[in-house]
C-alpha positions in Angstrom: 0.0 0.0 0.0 1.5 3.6 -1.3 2.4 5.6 1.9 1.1 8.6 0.2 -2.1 9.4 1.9 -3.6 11.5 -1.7 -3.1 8.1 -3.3 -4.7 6.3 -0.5 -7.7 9.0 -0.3 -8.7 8.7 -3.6 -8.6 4.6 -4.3 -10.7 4.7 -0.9 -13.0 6.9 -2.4 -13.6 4.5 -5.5 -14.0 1.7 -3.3 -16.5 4.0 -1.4 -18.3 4.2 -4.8 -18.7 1.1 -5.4 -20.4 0.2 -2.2 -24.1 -0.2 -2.0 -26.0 2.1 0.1 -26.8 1.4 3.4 -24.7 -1.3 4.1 -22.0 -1.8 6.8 -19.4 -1.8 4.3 -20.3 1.5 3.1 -20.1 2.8 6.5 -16.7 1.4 6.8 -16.0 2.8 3.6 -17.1 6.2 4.7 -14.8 6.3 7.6 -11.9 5.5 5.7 -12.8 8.1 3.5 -13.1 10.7 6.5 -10.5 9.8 8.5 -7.9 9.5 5.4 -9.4 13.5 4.3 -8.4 14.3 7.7 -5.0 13.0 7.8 -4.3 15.1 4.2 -5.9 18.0 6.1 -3.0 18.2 8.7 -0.3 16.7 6.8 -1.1 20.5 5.0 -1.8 22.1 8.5 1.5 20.8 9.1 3.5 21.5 6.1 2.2 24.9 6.6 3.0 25.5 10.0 6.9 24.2 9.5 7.0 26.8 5.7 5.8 29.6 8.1 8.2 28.7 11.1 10.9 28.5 8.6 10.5 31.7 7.5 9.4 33.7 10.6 13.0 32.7 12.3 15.0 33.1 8.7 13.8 36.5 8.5 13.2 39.4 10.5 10.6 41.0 8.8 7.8 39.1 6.4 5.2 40.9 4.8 2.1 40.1 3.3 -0.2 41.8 0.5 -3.4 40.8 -0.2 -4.5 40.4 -3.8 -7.4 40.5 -5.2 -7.1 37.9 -8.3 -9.8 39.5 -10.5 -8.3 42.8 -10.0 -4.8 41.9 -10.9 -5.8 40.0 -13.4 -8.2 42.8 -15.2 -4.9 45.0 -14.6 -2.4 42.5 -16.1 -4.6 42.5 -19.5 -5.2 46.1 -19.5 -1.3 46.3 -19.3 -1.0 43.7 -22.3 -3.6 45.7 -24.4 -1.7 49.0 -23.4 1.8 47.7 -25.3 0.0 46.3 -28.8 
């Protein structure tokens, strides 16, 4: 069995699909399912946590702009058409 806990999530979830409703399997199946989402959700909590440790000690001073996507994007391809 792959170690990788995306890999395991998602061949869980096809066995999940393949279950009939209702029965004990599928309940199984379901808590798998839940319990393998949850261990992806704090390998990324995790991951997270150690990227932002890293760079809080590496640096003094971190900053942090919010962007609004639509907004940098509708400015991006204003500044495309402006240089044709």
């Amino acid at each position: 069995m792959s170690n990788d806990p995306r890999l395991r999530l998602s061949k869980a979830q096809r066995a999940l699909a393949r279950t009939q409703k209702g029965s004990a399997r599928r309940q199984r199946a379901r808590q798998r399912v839940s319990r393998l989402h949850h261990e992806v959700a704090v390998r990324r909590s995790t991951a997270l946590h150690a990227l932002t440790k890293q760079l809080a000690t590496r640096f003094a001073v971190v900053a942090v702009k919010a962007l609004r996507g639509r907004t940098a994007l509708r400015m991006e391809q204003m500044k495309i058409a402006a240089d044709t």
